[in-house]
C-alpha positions as CSV (number, residue, x, y, z in Angstrom):
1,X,1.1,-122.8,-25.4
2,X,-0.1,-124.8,-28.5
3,X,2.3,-126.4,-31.5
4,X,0.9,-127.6,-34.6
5,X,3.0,-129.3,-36.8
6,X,3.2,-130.6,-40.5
7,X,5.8,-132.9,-41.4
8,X,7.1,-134.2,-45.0
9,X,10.1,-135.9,-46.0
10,X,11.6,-132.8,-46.6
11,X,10.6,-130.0,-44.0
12,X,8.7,-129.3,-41.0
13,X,6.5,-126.5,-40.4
14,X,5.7,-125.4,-36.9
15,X,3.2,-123.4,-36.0
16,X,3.5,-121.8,-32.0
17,X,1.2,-118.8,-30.9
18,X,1.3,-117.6,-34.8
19,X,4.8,-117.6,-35.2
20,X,6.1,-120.1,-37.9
21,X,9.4,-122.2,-38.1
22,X,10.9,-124.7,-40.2
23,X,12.9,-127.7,-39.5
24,X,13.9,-130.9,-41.7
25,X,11.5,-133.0,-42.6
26,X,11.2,-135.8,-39.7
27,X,10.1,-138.8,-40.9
28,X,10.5,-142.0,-38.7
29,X,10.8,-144.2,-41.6
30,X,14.1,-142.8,-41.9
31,X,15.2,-141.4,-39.1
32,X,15.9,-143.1,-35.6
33,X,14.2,-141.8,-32.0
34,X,17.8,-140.3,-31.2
35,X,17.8,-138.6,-34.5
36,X,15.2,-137.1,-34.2
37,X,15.2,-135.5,-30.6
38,X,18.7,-133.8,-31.7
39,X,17.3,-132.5,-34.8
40,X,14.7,-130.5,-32.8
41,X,16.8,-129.6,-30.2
42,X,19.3,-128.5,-32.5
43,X,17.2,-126.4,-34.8
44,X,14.1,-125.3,-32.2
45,X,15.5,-125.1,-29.0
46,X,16.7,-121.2,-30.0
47,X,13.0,-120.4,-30.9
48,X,10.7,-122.1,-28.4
49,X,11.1,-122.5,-24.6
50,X,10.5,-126.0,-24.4
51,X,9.1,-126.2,-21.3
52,X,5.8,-123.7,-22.0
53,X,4.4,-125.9,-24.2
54,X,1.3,-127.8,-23.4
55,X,-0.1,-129.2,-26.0
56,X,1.6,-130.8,-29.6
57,X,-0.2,-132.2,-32.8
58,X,2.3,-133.4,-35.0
59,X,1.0,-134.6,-38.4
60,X,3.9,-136.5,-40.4
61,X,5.0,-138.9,-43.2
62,X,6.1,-142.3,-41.8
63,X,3.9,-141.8,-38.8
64,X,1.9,-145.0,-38.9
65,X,0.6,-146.6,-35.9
66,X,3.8,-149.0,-36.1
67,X,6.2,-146.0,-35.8
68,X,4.3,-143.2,-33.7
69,X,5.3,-144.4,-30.6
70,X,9.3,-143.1,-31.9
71,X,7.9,-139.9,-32.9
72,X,6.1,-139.6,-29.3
73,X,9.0,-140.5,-27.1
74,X,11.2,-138.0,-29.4
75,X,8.6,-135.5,-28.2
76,X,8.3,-136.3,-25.1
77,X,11.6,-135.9,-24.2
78,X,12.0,-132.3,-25.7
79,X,8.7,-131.3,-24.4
80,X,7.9,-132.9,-20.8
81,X,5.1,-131.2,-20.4
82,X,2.9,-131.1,-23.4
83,X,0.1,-133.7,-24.2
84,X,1.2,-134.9,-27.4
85,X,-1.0,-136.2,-30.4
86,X,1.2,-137.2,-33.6
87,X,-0.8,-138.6,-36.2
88,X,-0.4,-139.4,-39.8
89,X,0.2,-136.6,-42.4
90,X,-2.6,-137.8,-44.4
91,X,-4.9,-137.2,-41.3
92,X,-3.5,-133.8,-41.3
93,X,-4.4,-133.5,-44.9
94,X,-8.1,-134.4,-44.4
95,X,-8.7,-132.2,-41.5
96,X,-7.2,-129.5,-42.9
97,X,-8.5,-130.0,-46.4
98,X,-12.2,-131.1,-45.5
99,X,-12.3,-130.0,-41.9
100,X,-15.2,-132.3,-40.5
101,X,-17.1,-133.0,-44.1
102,X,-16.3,-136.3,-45.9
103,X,-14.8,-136.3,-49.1
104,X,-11.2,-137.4,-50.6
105,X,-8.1,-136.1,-49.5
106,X,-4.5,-136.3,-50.9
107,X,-1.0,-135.2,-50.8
108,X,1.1,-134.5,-54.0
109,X,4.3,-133.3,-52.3
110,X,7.6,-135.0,-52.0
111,X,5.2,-138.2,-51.6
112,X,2.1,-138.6,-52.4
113,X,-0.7,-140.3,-50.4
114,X,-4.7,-140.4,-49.9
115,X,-7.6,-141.3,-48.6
116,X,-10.9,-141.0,-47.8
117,X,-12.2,-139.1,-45.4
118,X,-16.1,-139.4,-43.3
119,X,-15.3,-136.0,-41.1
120,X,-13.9,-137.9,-38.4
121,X,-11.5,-140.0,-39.7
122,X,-10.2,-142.4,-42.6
123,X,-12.0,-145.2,-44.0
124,X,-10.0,-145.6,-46.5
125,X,-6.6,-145.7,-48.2
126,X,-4.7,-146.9,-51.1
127,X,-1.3,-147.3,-49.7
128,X,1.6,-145.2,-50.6
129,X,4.6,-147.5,-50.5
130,X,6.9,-145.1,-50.9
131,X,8.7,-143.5,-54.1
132,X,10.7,-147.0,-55.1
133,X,6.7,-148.8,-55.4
134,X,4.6,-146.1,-55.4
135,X,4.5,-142.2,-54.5
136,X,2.5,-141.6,-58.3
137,X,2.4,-138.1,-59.3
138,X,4.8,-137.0,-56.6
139,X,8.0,-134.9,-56.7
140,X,9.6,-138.0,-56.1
141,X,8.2,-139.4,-59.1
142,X,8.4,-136.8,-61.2
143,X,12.3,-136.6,-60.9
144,X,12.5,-140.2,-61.2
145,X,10.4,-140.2,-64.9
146,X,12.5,-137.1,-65.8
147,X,16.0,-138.9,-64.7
148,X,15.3,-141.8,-66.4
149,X,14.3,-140.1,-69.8
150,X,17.5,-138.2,-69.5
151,X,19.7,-140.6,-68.7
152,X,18.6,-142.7,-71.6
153,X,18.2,-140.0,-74.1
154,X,14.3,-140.6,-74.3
155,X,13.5,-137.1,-74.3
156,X,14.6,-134.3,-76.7
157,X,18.5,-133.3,-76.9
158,X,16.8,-129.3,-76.1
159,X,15.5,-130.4,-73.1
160,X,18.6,-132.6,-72.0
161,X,20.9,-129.7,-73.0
162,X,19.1,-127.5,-70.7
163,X,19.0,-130.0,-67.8
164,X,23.2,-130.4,-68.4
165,X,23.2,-126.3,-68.0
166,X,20.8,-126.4,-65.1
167,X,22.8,-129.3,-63.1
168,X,26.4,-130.1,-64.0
169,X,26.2,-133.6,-63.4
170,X,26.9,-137.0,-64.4
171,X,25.2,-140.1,-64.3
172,X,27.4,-141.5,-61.6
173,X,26.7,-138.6,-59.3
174,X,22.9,-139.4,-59.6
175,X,23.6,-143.0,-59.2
176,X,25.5,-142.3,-55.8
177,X,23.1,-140.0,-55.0
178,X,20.0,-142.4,-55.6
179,X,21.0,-145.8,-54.4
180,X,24.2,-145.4,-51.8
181,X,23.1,-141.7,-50.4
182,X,20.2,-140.7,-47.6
183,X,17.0,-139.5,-48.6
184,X,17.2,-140.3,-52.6
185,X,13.7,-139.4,-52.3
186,X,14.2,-135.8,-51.6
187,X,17.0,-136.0,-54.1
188,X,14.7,-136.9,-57.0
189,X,12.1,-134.4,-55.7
190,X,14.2,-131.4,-56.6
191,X,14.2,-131.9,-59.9
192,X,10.7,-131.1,-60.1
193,X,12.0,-127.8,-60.2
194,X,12.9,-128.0,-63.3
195,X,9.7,-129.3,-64.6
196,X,8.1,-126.6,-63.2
197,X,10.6,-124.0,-65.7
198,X,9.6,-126.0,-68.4
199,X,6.0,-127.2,-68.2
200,X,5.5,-125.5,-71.1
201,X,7.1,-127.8,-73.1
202,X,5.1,-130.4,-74.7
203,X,7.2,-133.4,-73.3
204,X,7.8,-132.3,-70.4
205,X,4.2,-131.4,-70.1
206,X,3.2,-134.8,-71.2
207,X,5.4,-136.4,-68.4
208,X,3.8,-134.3,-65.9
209,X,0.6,-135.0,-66.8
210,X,1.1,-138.9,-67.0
211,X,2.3,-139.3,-63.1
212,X,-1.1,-137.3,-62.4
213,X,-3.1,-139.6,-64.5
214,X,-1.2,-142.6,-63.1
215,X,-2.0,-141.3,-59.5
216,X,-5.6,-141.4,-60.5
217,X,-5.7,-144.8,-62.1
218,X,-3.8,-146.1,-58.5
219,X,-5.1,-143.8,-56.0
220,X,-8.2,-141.9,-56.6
221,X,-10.1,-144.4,-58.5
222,X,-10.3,-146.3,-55.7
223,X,-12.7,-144.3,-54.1
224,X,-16.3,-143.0,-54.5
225,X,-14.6,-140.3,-56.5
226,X,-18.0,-139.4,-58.3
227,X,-20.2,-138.6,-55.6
228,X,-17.1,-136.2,-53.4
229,X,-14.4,-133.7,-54.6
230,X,-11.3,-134.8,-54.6
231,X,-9.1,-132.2,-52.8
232,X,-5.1,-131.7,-52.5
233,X,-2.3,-130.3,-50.3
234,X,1.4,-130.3,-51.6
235,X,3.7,-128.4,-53.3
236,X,3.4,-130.6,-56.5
237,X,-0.1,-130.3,-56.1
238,X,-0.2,-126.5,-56.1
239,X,2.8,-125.6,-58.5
240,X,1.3,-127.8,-61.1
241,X,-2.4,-127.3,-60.8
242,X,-2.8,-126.4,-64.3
243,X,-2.1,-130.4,-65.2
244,X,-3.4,-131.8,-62.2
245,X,-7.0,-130.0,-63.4
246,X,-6.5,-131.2,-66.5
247,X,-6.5,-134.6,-65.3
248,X,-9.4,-134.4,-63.7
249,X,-11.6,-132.9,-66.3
250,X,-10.6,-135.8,-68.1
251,X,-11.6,-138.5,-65.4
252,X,-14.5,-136.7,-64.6
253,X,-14.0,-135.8,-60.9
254,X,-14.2,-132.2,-59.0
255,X,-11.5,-130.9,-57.3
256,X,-12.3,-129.5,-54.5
257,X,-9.8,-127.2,-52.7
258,X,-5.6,-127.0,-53.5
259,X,-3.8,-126.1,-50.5
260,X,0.4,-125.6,-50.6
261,X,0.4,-126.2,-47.0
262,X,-2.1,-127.7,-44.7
263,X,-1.4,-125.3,-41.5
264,X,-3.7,-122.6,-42.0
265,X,-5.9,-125.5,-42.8
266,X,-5.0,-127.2,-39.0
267,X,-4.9,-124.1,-37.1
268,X,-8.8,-123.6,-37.7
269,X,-9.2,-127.1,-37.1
270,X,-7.4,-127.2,-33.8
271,X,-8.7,-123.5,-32.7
């Protein structure tokens, strides 16, 4: 048997003979080879018989060629038997987006990320660097601009009110939670949430649509974005299409498709 997989920072989707499942995210950046082998023994072992799979493609954040080999041996050792690909998430994004035509591919999830994409693989990418350096126009960064503009009363006392009724919490709670707790990036990325309740406010509205702009300026400029659509997979990306294609008409490029989640996309490639 076959397992695709599709890895953020915050959750992993597994595909096996049609059946889906959902894990942590496993991202090697932030979690050790040890880590990560318990993880999916502790949460698949009681829905896949390890030992009937043959083959694996596992498409995740952090897997660069510097860190794949920790996501291989993790596999390996949970699945002796399977040939194993694991590759990058952005990879995953392209094939699933564009398939085996060239055009521009990127993630607006928890992170963001992109590239460009010839059919067969990527020539080219504006790096990431993660939600402290980069990550524009993710959930990451989204949380961050809307933290910051609370915490400094640089938004309007409506909207704070109704973040203090939503959350209960105080600025040292976000503080520990940020800069002395594990994955602050996921922590920041669930505030999106309340972006997406009150897009329809004009600030908030205008914050949303200034990460997507800065993700243009950063990311997609960088490529031959007039001449090939510009497609997206993510959560961020598909909650807030509505700004994201408002960006675009603005910069002048064609979005291609918007995809939540890349595995229907990877099953047709991989079938």
């Amino acid at each position: 048997m076959k397992i695709i997989a599709d890895s953020g920072s915050t959750k992993t989707h597994w595909n096996c003979a049609g059946n889906d499942f959902f894990t942590q995210g496993i991202n090697p950046f932030f979690l050790e080879e040890n880590e990560i082998k318990t993880l999916i023994t502790n949460e698949l072992s009681v829905k896949i018989v390890f030992n009937e799979i043959s083959e694996i493609y596992f498409y995740g954040a952090g897997c660069t060629s510097e860190k794949s080999n920790i996501l291989h041996n993790a596999l390996s050792a949970n699945f002796p038997n399977a040939k194993i690909e694991a590759e990058s998430d952005l990879l995953g994004a392209a094939r699933a987006l564009l398939q085996h035509s060239a055009g521009i591919a990127c993630i607006l999830g928890t992170g963001s990320n992109s590239c460009f994409y010839n059919g067969v693989e990527i020539t080219a990418n504006a790096p990431s660097l993660g939600y402290v350096l980069g990550d524009e126009g993710s959930g990451a960064a989204l949380g961050k601009s809307l933290i910051r503009n609370v915490l400094k009363r640089m938004i309007s006392e409506n909207i704070i009110k109704k973040f203090e009724e939503k959350y209960s919490i105080s600025t040292a709670e976000i503080i520990e939670n940020v800069y002395r707790r594990p994955f602050a990036n996921r922590y920041l990325a669930h505030f999106s949430e309340f972006l997406l309740e009150n897009q329809y406010e004009p600030e908030i509205d205008a914050l949303i649509l200034n990460e997507f702009q800065a993700f243009f300026d950063r990311n997609i400029a960088k490529y031959d974005f007039l001449n090939h659509t510009v497609n997206f997979v993510g959560s961020v990306a598909f909650h807030f299409s509505r700004q994201l294609r408002q960006v675009a008409d603005y910069n002048e490029f064609t979005i291609g498709k918007i995809m939540k989640s890349p595995m229907a996309g990877l099953i047709d490639f991989h079938s």
